[in-house]
ZAMARGU-4260 file (C-alpha; in steps of 0.2 Angstrom, whole numbers, plus 5000, padded with zeros to 4 digits):
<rodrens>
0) 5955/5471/5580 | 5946/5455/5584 | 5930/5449/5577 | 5925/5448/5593 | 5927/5464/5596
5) 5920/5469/5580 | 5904/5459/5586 | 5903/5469/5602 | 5905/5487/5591 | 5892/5481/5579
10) 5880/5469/5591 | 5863/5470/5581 | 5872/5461/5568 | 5870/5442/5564 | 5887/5438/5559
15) 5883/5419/5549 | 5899/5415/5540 | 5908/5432/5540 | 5928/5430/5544 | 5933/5446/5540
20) 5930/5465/5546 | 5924/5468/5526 | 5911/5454/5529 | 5907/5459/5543 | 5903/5478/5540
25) 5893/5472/5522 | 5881/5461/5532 | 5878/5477/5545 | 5876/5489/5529 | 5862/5476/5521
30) 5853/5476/5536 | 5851/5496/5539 | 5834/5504/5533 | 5835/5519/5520 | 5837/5534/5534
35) 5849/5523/5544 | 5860/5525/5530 | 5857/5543/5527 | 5859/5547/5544 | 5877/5539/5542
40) 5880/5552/5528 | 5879/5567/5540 | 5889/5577/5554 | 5878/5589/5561 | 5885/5602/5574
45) 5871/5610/5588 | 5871/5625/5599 | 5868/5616/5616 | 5878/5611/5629 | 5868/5597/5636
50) 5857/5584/5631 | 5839/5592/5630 | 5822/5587/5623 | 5826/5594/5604 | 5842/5585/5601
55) 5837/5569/5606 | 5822/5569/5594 | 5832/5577/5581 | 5844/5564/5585 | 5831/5550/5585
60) 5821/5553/5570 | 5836/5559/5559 | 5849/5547/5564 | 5866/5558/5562 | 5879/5544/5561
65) 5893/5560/5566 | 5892/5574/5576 | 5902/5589/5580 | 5907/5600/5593 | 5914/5617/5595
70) 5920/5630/5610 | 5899/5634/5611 | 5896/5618/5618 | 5911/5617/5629 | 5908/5625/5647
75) 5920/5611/5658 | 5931/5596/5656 | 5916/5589/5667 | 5902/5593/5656 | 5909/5591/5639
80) 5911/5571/5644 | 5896/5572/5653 | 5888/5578/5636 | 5898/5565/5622 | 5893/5551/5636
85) 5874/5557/5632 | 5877/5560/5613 | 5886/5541/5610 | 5871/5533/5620 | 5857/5544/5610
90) 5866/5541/5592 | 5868/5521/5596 | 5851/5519/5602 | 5845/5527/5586 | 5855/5520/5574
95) 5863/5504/5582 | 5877/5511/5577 | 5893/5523/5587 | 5894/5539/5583 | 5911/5548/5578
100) 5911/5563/5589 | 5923/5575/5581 | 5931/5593/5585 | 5943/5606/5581 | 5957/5604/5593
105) 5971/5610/5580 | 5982/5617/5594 | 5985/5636/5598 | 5972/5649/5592 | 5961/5637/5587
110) 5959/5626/5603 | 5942/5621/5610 | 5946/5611/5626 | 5954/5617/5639 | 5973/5610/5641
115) 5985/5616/5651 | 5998/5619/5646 | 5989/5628/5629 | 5995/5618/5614 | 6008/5624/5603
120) 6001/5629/5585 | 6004/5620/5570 | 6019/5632/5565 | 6027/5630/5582 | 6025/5612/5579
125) 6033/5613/5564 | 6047/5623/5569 | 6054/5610/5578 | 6057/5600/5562 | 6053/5585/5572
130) 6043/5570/5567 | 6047/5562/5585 | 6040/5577/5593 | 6025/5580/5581 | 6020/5561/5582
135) 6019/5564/5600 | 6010/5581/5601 | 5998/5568/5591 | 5995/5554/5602 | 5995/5566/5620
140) 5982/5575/5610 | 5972/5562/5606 | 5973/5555/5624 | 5964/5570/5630 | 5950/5569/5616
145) 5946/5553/5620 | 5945/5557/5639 | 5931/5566/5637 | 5923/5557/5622 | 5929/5564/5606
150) 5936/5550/5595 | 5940/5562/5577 | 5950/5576/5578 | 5948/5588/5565 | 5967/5591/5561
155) 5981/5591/5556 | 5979/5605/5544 | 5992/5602/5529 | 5990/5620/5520 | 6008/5624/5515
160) 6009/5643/5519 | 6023/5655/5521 | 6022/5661/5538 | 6026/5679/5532 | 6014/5678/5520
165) 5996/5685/5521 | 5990/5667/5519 | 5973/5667/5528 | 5980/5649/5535 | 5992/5660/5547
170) 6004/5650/5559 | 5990/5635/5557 | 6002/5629/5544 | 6018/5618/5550 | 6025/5629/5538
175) 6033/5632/5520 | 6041/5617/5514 | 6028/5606/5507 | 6041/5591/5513 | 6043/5595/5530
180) 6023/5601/5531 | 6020/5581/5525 | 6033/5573/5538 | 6025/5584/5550 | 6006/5581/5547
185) 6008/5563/5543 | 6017/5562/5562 | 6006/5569/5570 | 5988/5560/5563 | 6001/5544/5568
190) 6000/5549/5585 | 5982/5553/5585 | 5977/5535/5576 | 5990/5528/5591 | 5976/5536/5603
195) 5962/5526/5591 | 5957/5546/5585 | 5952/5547/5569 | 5965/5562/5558 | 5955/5575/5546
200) 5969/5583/5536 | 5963/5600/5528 | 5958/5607/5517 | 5961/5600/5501 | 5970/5601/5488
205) 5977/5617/5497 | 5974/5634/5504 | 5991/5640/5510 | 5993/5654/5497 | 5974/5659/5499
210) 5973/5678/5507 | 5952/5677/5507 | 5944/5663/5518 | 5932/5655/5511 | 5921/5655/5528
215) 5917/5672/5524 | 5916/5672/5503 | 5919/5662/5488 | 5938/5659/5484 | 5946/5654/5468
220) 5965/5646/5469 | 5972/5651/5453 | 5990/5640/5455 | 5993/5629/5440 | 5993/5612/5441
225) 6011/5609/5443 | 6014/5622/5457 | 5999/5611/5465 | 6008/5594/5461 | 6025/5603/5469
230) 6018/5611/5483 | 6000/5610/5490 | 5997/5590/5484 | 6012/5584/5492 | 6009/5583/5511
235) 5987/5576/5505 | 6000/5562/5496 | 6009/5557/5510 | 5994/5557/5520 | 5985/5545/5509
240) 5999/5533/5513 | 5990/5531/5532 | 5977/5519/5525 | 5957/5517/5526 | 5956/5525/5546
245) 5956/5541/5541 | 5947/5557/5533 | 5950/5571/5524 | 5941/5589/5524 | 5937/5597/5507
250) 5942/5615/5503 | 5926/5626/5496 | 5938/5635/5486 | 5938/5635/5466 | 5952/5625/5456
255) 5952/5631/5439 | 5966/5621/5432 | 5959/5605/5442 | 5941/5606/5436 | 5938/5618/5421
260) 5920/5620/5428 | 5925/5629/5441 | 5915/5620/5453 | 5922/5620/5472 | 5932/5608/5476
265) 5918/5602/5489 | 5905/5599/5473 | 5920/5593/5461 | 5922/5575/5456 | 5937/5578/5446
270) 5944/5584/5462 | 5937/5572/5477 | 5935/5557/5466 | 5948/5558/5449 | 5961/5566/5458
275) 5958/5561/5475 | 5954/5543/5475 | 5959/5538/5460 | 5977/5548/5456 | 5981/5550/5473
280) 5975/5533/5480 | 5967/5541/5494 | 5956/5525/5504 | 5950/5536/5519 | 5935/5549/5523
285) 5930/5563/5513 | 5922/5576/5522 | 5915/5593/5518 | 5919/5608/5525 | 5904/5617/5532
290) 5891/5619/5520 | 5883/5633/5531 | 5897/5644/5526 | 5899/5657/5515 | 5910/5650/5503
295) 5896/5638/5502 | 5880/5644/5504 | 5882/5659/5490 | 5882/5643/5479 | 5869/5633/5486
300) 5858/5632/5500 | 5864/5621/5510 | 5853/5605/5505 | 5857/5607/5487 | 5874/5608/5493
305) 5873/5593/5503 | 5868/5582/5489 | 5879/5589/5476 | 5893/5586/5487 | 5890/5568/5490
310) 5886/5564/5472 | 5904/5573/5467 | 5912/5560/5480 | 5912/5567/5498 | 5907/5553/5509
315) 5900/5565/5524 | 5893/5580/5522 | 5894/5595/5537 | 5878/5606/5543 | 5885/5615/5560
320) 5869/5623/5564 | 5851/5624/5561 | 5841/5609/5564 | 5828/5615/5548 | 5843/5614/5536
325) 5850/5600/5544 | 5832/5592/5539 | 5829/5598/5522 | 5845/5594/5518 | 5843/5574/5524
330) 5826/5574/5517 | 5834/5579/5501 | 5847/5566/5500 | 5836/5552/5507 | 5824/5556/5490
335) 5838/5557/5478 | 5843/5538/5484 | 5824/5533/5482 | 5825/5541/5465 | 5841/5532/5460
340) 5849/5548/5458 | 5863/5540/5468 | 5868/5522/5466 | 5865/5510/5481 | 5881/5502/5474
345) 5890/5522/5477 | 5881/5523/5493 | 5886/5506/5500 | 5903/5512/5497 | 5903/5526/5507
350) 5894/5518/5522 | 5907/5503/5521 | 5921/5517/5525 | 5912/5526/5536 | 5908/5509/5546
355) 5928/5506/5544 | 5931/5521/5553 | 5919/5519/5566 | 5926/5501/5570 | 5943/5509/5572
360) 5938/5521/5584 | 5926/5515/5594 | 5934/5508/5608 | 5924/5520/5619 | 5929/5510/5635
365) 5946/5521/5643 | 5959/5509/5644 | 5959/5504/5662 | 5981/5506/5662 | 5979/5523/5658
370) 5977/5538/5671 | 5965/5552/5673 | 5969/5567/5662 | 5960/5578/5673 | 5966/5591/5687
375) 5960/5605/5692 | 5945/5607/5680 | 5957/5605/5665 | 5967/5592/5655 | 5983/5587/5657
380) 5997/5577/5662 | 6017/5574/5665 | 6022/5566/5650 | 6011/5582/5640 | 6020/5596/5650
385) 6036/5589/5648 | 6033/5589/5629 | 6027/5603/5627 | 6043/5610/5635 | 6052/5600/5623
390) 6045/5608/5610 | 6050/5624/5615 | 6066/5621/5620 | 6066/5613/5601 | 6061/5630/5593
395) 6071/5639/5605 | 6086/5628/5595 | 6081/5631/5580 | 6081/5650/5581 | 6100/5647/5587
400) 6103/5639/5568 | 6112/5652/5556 | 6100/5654/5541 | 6116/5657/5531 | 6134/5652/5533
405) 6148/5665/5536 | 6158/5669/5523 | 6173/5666/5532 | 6176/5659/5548 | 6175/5669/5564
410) 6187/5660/5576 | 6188/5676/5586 | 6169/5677/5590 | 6163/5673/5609 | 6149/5675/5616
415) 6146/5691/5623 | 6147/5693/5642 | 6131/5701/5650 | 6132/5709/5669 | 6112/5714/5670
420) 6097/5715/5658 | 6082/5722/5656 | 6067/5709/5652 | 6048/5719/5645 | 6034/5712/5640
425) 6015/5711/5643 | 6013/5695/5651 | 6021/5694/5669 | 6023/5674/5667 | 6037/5677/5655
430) 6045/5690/5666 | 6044/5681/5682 | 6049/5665/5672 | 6065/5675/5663 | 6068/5682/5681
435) 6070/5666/5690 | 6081/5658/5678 | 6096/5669/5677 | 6108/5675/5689 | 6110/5692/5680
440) 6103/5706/5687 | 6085/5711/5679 | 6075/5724/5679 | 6056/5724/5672 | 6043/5731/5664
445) 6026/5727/5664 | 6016/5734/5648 | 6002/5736/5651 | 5988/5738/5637 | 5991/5757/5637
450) 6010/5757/5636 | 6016/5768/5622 | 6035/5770/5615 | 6038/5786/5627 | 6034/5778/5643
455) 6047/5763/5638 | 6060/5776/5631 | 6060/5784/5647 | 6059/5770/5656 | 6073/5761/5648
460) 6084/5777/5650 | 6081/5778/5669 | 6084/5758/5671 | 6101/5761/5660 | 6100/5746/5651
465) 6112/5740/5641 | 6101/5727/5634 | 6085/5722/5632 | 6072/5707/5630 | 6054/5712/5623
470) 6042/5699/5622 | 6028/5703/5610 | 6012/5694/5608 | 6001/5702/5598 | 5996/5720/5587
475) 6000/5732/5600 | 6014/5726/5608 | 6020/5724/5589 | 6017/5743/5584 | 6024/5746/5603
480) 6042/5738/5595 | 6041/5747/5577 | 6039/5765/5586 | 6055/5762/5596 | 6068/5774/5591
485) 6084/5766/5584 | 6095/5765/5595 | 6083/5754/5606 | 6081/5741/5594 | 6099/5737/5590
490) 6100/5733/5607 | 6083/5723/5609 | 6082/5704/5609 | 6062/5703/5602 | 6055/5684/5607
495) 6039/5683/5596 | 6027/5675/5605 | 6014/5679/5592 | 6009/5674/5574 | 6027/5678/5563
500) 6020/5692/5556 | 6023/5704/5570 | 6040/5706/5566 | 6046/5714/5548 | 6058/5706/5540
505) 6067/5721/5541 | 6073/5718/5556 | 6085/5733/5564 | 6084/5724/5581 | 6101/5715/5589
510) 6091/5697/5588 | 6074/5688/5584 | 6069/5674/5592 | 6052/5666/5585 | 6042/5654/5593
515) 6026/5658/5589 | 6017/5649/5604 | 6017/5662/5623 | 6022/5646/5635 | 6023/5648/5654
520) 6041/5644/5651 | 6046/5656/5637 | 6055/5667/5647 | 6065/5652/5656 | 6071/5646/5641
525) 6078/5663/5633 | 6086/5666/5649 | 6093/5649/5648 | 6101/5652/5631 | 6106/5669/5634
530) 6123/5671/5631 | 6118/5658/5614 | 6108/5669/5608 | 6121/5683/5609 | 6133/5674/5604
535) 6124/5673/5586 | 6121/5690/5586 | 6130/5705/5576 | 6139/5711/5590 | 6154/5702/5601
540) 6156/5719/5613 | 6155/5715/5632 | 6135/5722/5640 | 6140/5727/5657
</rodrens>
């Protein structure tokens, strides 16, 4: 980036002899007043869904240097840009300063913008096994946020979590192998820092094998350290490779073989600084989890934990709600400062990143060479739909792999020749779209939210299928599948559109396919790779 440009970002500054972006951000950080500087510790969440009369003076006298959205302030495409348009100019009139305007758009479950297609979860993500892919899914992602004014995403999550596990992370993850969860994640925040969106990777240093959540209660992580250093460190190691345009999300959870005190890792400076920083190298953001929360607030209140936080090492702190706790909470950091209870030499080094970061991702102008994201009261575009068919047809792949090799080869196995099948599930786009794509004959079954195992047995018996294909996407299409009598599931083909769970590992049925994420195309694709994914299974006998 230009000193020029770095002028325009930061115009109430009088640059004198400053050559460099450091020089540049020191000479803005000496002229700020004491709750200019506060202000840029804080990323402050709100219940409305436009500019009113209370934001902008909360916003005015407190001076938030962040703020953050989630699906309560999102009622359109239109008004969400509408609304980040209002928020930048309230925030830069206050603090002469841009804001970074973050959200949760992780991709499937927990998606706050509407896309169309829905985004792929992290798991579906990282089923592909594609960096290429994942990269992209990044930058298409970060596209869309900044269409609309967003410039920090508040993902990748880089939990390692066994998708069959009870991990509270669930298919959030990219998966179980700390390796491919780091190639991944590091991908993907490329693609969102190729947009000029600011990455949060989360939640360090790990919750993949967490079954509470610490939103709802205090959590302690009892892995040693060198499970941590083999598994939950590794893909917060690659990330810190990125560089200073970054941030990082603390977990709440306790680490008892990290910090003996059992403090969270949100109020632990052997965690956010020694092991962080310092063992780890890590030059970005810190950022808390919500303090509001649970896992939090049985600690603290929320000011309390606000300052404990940023004396351990966080650089910004999170309030999602609650103008009055916001308040305390920026009064009480604001008199620790005047007290010296923080450094200004500690202090100054947290604004200089946080004014790093904000030069990164500022460029709040659209680049004129880009198109419009928006149709049809939603975001999207060619180059995203065709990705996100990619990806499934990627996962679709993937479930084609043998998990383990024959023990001797099978030169006599074909696929298996199929004259008509029968194609069930609860959503009719996966039927229509599994009709459409094969020339076999099909018969369907809609289930409906009352279908029971009867009404399919009987069903199936008077369609005399040979074979079927059951598309489950949730708990009762799930216990609709396990109350099938045997001789139904040796013939089933399940496609899981659902978290992995759904489906036992025990599996009695004649094939799983897992792709975790229900895309308009789902059905297409199986159809498509029908005879494949016979062709793997058990049984070679022609299906006539």
């Amino acid at each position: 980036m230009s000193i020029t440009a770095l002028v325009c970002i930061f115009p109430a500054l009088v640059p004198a002899q400053a050559k460099t972006l450091d020089q540049i951000i020191d000479a803005k950080i000496a002229q700020m007043t004491l709750d200019e500087k506060v202000g840029q510790l804080f990323i402050i969440g709100f219940p409305q869904t436009k500019m009113d009369v209370e934001l902008n003076q909360f916003i005015s006298q407190y001076k938030p240097g962040s703020l953050l959205l989630f699906k309560r302030n999102v009622l359109s495409v239109e008004q969400i840009r509408k609304l980040n348009s209002e928020l930048y100019q309230a925030v830069y009139k206050s603090t002469k300063l841009p804001p970074l305007i973050a959200i949760d758009q992780e991709g499937g479950a927990v998606s706050r913008l509407p896309i169309d297609p829905a985004p792929p979860n992290a798991l579906a993500i990282g089923q592909t096994q594609s960096p290429l892919l994942a990269e992209e899914m990044g930058y298409q992602t970060g596209l869309f946020l900044r269409e609309v004014g967003f410039n920090m995403n508040l993902a990748p999550v880089l939990d390692v979590a066994d998708p069959f596990s009870a991990s509270f992370i669930g298919v959030r993850s990219f998966g179980a192998d700390p390796e491919m969860v780091k190639e991944i994640g590091v991908a993907y925040s490329k693609g969102l820092m190729r947009s000029r969106v600011i990455p949060t990777a989360k939640h360090f240093p790990g919750t993949g094998n967490l079954k509470a959540d610490p939103h709802a209660m205090i959590v302690k992580n009892s892995a040693s350290i060198s499970d941590l250093k083999k598994k939950d460190l590794v893909p917060f190691e690659g990330y810190s490779s990125l560089g200073s345009n970054i941030a990082l999300m603390l977990s709440h959870s306790i680490y008892p073989s990290l910090d003996p005190s059992k403090e969270p890792a949100s109020f632990s400076s052997k965690i956010s600084t020694e092991l962080l920083r310092k063992d780890l190298k890590y030059k970005g953001l810190v950022v808390t989890d919500d303090l509001q929360m649970k896992g939090s607030r049985q600690l603290l209140r929320p000011e309390l934990a606000a300052l404990k936080a940023i004396k351990a090492g966080a650089d910004v702190v999170m309030l999602t709600w609650s103008f009055a706790d916001q308040e305390k909470a920026i009064r009480t950091v604001r008199d620790a400062i005047k007290k010296g209870d923080i450094s200004q030499e500690e202090l100054n080094g947290k604004l200089h990143r946080i004014l790093m970061a904000k030069a990164f991702a500022n460029v709040y102008r659209k680049d004129p060479s880009l198109p419009s994201f928006i149709a049809a009261g939603t975001l999207s575009s060619k180059e995203y739909a065709s990705l996100e068919e990619k990806v499934l047809s990627q996962n679709i792949q993937s479930n084609l792999i043998p998990k383990n090799l024959p023990a001797k080869a099978n030169k006599s196995r074909a696929p298996a020749a199929v004259g008509r099948v029968c194609a069930l599930s609860p959503h009719k786009d996966f039927i229509k779209s599994f009709t459409s794509s094969t020339s076999l004959k099909v018969s369907t079954f809609h289930i409906a939210g009352d279908s029971d195992s009867t009404e399919v047995m009987q069903w199936t018996e008077g369609a005399h299928c040979p074979l079927l294909v059951l598309a489950i996407t949730g708990g009762k299409t799930a216990k609709l599948l396990r109350s099938l009598p045997s001789d139904i599931k040796k013939k089933t083909i399940v496609v899981n559109l659902g978290s992995p769970g759904l489906v036992p590992r025990e599996r009695p049925y004649k094939k799983v396919i897992q792709l975790y994420f229900n895309h308009k195309d789902s059905g297409k694709k199986v159809a498509e790779h029908l005879n494949e994914i016979l062709g793997l299974s058990s049984s070679s006998v022609a299906i006539k």
